[in-house]
C-alpha positions as CSV (number, residue, x, y, z in Angstrom):
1,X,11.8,-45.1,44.0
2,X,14.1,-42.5,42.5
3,X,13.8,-38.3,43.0
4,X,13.0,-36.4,39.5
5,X,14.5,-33.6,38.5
6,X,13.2,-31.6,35.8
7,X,16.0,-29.9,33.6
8,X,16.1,-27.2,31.2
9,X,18.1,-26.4,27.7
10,X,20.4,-24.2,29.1
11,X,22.2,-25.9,31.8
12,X,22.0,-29.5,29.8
13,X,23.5,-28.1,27.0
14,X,26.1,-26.7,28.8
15,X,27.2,-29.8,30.1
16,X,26.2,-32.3,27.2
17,X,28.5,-30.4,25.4
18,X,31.6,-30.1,27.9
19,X,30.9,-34.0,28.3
20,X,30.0,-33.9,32.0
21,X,26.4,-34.3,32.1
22,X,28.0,-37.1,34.6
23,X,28.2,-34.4,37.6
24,X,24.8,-34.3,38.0
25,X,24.5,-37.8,39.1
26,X,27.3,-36.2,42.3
27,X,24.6,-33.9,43.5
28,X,21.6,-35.9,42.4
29,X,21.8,-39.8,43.4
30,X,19.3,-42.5,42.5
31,X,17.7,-39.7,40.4
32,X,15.1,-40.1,37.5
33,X,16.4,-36.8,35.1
34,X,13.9,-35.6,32.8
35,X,13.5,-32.5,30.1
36,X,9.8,-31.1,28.6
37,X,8.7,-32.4,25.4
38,X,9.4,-28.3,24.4
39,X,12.9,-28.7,25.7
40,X,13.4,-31.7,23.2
41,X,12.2,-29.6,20.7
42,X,14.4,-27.1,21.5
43,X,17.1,-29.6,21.1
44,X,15.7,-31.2,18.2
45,X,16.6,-27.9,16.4
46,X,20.4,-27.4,17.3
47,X,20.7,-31.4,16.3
48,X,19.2,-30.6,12.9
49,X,21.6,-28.2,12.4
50,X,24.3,-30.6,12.8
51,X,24.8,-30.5,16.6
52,X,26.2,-34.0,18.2
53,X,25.7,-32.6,22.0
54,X,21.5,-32.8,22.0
55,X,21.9,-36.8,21.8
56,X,23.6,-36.7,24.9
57,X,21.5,-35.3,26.7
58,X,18.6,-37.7,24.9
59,X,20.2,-40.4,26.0
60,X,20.7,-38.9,29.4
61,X,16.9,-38.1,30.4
62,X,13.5,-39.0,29.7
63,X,10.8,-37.1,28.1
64,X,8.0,-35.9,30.5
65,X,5.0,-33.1,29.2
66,X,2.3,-31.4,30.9
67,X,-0.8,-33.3,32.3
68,X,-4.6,-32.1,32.1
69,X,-4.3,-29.9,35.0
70,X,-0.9,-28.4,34.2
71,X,-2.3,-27.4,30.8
72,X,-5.1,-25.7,32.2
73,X,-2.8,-23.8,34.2
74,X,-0.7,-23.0,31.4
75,X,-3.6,-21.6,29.1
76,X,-4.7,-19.6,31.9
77,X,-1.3,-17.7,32.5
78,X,0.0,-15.4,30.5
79,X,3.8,-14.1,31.0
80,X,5.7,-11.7,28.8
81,X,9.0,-11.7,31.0
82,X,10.2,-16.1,30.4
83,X,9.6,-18.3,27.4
84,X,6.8,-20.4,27.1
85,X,9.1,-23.4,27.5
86,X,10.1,-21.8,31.0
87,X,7.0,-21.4,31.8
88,X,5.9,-25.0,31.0
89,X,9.2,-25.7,33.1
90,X,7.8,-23.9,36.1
91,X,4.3,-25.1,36.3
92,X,5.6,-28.7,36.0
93,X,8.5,-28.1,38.9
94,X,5.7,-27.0,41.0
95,X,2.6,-29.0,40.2
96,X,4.7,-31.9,40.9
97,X,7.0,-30.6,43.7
98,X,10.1,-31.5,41.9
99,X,13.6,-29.8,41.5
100,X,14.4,-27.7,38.5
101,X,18.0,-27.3,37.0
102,X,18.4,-24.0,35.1
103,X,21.2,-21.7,34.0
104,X,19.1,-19.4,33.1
105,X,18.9,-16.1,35.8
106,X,15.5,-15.1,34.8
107,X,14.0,-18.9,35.2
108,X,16.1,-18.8,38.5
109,X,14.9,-16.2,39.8
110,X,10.8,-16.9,38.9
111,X,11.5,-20.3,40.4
112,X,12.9,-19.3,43.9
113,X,10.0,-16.4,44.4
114,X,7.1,-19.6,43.3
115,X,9.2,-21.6,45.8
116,X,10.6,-24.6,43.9
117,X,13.5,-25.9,44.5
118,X,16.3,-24.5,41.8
119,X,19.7,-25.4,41.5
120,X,22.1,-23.3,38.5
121,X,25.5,-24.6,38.0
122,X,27.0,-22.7,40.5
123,X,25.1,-24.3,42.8
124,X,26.1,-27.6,41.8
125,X,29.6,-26.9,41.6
126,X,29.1,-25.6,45.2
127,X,27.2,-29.3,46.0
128,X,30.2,-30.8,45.1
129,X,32.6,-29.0,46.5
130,X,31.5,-28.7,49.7
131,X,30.3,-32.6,49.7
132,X,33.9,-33.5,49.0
133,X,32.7,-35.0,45.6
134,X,35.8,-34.7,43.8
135,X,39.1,-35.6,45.6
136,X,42.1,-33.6,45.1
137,X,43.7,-35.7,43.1
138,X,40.8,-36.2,41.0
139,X,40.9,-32.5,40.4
140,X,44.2,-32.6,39.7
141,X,44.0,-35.2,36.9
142,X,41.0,-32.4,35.3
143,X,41.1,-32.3,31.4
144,X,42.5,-28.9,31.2
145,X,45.9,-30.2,33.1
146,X,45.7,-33.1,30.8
147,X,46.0,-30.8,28.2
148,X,48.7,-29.1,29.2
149,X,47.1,-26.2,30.3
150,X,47.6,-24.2,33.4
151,X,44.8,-24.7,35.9
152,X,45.7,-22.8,38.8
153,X,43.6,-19.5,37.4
154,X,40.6,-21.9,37.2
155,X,41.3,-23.3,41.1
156,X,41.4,-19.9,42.1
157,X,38.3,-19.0,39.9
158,X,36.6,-22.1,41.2
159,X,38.0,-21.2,45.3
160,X,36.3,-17.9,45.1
161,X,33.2,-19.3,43.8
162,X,32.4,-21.5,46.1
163,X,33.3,-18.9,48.8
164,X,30.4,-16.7,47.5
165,X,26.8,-16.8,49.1
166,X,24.2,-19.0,47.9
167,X,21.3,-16.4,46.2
């Protein structure tokens, strides 16, 4: 049986569209990724508008939506401070005791004081760092050397956050 993590717009669009939703599958092994029927939606929209990076992330992870009890606890909350589709994010995680991906501080920081389990980018970057992931060479053959650029500002950038505590 595989883990499920539950993923929101932010960070898979982040990735869909630098072409690396591949990472996750480094942190996250024999893993069942999933987004919110509302986070579809949400996708739905920037594909109608001509957007290629929503298929992606389609193609990526399954669809999952709030079940009869989850709904209840939905209607009964009200929150003026995160989105309803962060909200439908956060009483999923929890009801179901399942991780949460977000890039989004606000959801972050809702989702560590309800105590789910949250990961941002950062912290997967961090994962794979400190896992030894991603070989040296590996990071040397990164796209941005392939494209001639310079990637020693990014090692450093990368070095120091890794170096950084974990919120």
């Amino acid at each position: 049986m595989s883990d499920i993590v539950l993923c929101d717009t932010d960070i898979m669009s982040a990735l869909a569209k630098a072409d690396e939703l591949e990472i996750l599958e480094l942190v996250f092994s024999n893993t069942n990724f999933q987004i919110t029927e509302y986070v579809r939606d949400e996708l739905d929209r920037s594909k109608q508008e001509g957007f290629a990076f929503p298929v992606k992330i389609f193609e990526f992870c399954g669809i999952t939506t709030l079940n009869e009890d989850e709904l209840k606890i939905y209607e009964s909350t009200e929150s003026l401070t995160i989105s309803k589709t962060d909200m439908k994010n956060l009483i999923i995680a929890r009801n179901r005791d399942i991780t949460l991906l977000t890039n989004d501080s606000k959801l972050y920081r809702k989702a560590v004081r309800k105590g789910i389990k949250v990961y941002d980018l950062r912290l997967i970057l961090k994962a794979i760092y400190l896992g030894g992931m991603v070989s040296k060479s590996e990071f040397e053959r990164d796209r941005w050397k392939n494209r001639g650029k310079d990637i020693s500002k990014r090692r450093k950038i990368y070095s120091k956050m890794i170096s950084s505590e974990v919120c």
